[in-house]
N, C-alpha and C positions, 0 to 999 in steps of 0.2 A: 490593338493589343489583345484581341479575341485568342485565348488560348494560353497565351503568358502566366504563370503562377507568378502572382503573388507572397510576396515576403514581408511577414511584419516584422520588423523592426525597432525590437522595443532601445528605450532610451531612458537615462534619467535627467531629466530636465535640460537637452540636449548633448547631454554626453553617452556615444552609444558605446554600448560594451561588446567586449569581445566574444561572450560566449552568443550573442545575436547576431552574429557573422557567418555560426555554425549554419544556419537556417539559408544561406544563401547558397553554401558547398554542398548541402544537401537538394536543394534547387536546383542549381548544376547537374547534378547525379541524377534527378529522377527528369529533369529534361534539357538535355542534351542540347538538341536542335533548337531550341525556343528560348526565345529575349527572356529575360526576366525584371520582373517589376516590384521593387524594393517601394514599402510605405510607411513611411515616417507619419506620428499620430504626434499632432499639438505641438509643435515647436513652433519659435516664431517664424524665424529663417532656417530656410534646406537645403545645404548643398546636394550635388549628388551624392549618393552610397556608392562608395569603389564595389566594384564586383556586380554591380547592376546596371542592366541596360535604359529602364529607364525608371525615375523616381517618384514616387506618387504623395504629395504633400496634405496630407487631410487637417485642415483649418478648421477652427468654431469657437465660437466662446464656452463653450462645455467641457471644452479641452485643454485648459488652461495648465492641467498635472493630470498625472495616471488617473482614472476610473474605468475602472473593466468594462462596465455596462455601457459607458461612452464608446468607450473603442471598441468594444464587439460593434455596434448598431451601426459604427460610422465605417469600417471594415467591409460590414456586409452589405451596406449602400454599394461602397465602391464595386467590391463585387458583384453586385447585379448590376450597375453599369458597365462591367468591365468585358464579365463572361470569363473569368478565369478559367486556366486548367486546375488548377489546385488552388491551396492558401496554406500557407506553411508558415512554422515558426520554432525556434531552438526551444526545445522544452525545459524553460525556465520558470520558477511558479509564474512569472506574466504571463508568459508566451502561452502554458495548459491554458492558464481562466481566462482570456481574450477568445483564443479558439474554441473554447466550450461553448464564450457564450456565441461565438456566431454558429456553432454546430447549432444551438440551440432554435437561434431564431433563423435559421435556414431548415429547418429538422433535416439535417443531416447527421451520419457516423461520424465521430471524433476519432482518430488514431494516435495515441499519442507515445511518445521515445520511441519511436522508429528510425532502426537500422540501415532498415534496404527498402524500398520502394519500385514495383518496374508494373507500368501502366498493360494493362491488358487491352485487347483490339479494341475494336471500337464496340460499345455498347456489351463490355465485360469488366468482371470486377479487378483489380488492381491484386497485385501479388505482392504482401509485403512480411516485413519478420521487423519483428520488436522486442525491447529490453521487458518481464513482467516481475515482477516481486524482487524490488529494487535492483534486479540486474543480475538475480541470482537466474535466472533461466529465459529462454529464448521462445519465442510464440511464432508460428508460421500462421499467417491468417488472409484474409480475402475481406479488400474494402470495397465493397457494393454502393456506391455512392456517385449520383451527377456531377458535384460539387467534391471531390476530395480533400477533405479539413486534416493537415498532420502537421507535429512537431516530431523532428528530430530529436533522439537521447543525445543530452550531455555530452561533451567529449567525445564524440566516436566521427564526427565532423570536425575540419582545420578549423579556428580563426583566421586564418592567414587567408584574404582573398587574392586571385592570383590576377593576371594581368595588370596590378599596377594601378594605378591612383584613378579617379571618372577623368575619363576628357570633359573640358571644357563646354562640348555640347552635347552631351548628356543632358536630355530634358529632363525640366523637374516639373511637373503637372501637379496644379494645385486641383483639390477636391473640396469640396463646400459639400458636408451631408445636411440633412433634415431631423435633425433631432429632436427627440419628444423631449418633455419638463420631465420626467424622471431620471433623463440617461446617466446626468451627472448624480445621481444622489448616495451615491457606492464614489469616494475619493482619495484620493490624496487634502489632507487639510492641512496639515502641521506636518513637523519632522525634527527628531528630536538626537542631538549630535552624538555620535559612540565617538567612543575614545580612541585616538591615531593608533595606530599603531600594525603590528601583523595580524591576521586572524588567519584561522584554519582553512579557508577555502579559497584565500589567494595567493598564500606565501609559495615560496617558491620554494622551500624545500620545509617536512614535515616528521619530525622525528617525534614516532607512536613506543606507547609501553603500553604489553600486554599481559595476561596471567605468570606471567615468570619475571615480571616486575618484583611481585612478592609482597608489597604493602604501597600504602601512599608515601610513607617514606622514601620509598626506593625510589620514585620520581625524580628525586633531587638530581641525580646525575643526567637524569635523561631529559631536566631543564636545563642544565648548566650546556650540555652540548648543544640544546637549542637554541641558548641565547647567545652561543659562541658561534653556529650557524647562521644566526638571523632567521631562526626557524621559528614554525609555531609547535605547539606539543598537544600530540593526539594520541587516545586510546583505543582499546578494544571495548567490546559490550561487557565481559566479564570486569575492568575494571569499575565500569561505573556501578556495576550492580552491587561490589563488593564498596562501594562507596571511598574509593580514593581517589576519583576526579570527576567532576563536573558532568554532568550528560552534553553539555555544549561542546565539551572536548572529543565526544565520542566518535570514530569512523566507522560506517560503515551501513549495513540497510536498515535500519532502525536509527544512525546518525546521521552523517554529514556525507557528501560524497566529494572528494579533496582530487587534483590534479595534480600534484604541483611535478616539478622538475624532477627532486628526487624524495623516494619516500624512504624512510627508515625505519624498520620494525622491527622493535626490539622486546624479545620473550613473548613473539603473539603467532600461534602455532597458523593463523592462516585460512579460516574457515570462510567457509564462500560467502557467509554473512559480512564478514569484516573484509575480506577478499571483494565484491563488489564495492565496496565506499571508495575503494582506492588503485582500482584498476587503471587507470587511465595515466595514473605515473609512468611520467617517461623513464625513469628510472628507481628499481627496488633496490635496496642494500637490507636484507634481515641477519640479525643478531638472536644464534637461536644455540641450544644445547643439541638437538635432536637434528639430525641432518636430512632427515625424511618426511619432518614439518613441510603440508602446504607452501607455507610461505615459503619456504628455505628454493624447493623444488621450484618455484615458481619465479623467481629473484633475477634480478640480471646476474645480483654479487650477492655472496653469502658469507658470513664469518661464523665458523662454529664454536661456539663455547658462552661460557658464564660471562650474560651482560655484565654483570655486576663489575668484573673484572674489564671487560673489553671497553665498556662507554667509559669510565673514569681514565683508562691510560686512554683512549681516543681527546680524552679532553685534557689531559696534562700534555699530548702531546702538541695540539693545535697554539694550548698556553703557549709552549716551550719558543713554537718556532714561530709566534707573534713577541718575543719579545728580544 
């Protein structure tokens, strides 16, 4: 496997998520030619990873639940066994503080929400471009390193792996590291239940009010077509700072950064700040007065004129033809 990058794989208690899949597409991308070896940390049982050639299982009693400091040390074992080309992972808060810490205990550069990645000859530095100040601008830089440590930004990689489910004989290679008494002492201990339901960063469609909302009042309609959607309801930074919703609710580089199917933004002129939390929408619809709004310009779909007016008959209309 000399040369193979390496994919961590992060999981919650064996169930892996979708935005850790991203880390495999970008794998794909940055080597083409070369197997790839997905590493699942502490679970009991491992099937293969679809999308990987072959799977690397790291065991210990230290790894019983996520601890960073476990899984960076047992990572960077495998890696000096391994002699990877890289070590990669979707830059999810795990996926950064795993990778820092083996940047650390490898003293190598960390890269981290990287775009593009394209390796330079041999014994040259790596060409790559990344997301910096939360996405609001692009970095061209040069990674000098033996060892190349990156996560992928967010979103700008599929979940969707392609070819189809592991074959059957897809090796899973168990790994047994050496762990010191400190590694577990950074854990997972407890875990404490939220409440079911939709939240902003998975739903599938996201209907935001922004300064032309007009108070917290005015939210009323732009819940009512949320919960007539199955949506969650998200804001701009000027909402919260004028204190009509929640800082949890907020999109954007100072909030949350949301995907979902389709986003809806309604009186929020568009600013690159609130523009990066929500880029990654497959599809905009803004609700704006001003037809030269950011947002409006930027939209797949656009309706001009007074929320106020457009979300209430949006929502007596959906009434109408559910009943």
């Amino acid at each position: 496997m000399t040369g193979a990058p390496l994919v961590l794989i992060d999981h919650d208690r064996g169930v892996v998520g979708d935005d850790t899949r991203q880390a495999l597409a970008f794998a794909r991308a940055c080597f083409p030619d070369l197997p790839i070896a997905a590493v699942v940390i502490g679970r009991e049982q491992t099937e293969p990873i679809a999308g990987a050639d072959t799977t690397f299982h790291i065991r210990h009693t230290a790894l019983v639940d996520y601890a960073p400091e476990a899984w960076g040390d047992a990572l960077h074992e495998l890696a000096v066994a391994q002699s990877p080309g890289a070590i990669v992972a979707t830059g999810t808060e795990r996926g950064n503080e795993v990778l820092a810490h083996v940047a650390a205990i490898a003293d190598q550069p960390f890269a981290s929400n990287v775009i593009e990645a394209v390796a330079g000859a041999s014994g040259t530095p790596w060409q790559i471009r990344r997301l910096r100040w939360g996405g609001s601008l692009l970095e061209d830089a040069t990674l000098d390193a033996t060892l190349p440590i990156m996560s992928c930004a967010l979103h700008v990689f599929p979940n969707e792996i392609s070819g189809g489910p592991p074959n059957a004989d897809t090796p899973v290679v168990e790994f047994v590291p050496t762990l010191g008494p400190d590694a577990g002492r950074t854990r997972i201990v407890d875990r404490v239940r939220v409440a079911e339901g939709i939240t902003l960063t998975t739903a599938p469609v996201v209907v935001s009010g922004g300064r032309g909302v007009g108070s917290e009042e005015g939210f009323a309609a732009i819940e009512a077509l949320a919960e007539l959607l199955g949506a969650a309801v998200g804001c701009s930074r000027v909402v919260t700072n004028q204190g009509w919703r929640p800082h949890a609710d907020q999109v954007g580089q100072t909030g949350k950064r949301v995907a979902p199917d389709l986003y809806i933004a309604c009186g929020i002129s568009g600013a690159i700040q609130h523009w990066v939390g929500m880029q990654a929408a497959k599809n905009v619809l803004a609700i704006n007065t001003d037809p030269d709004a950011p947002m409006v310009t930027k939209a797949d779909y656009a309706v001009i004129g007074d929320l106020h007016e457009i979300v209430p008959a949006i929502v007596a209309e959906i009434r109408r033809r559910r009943t």
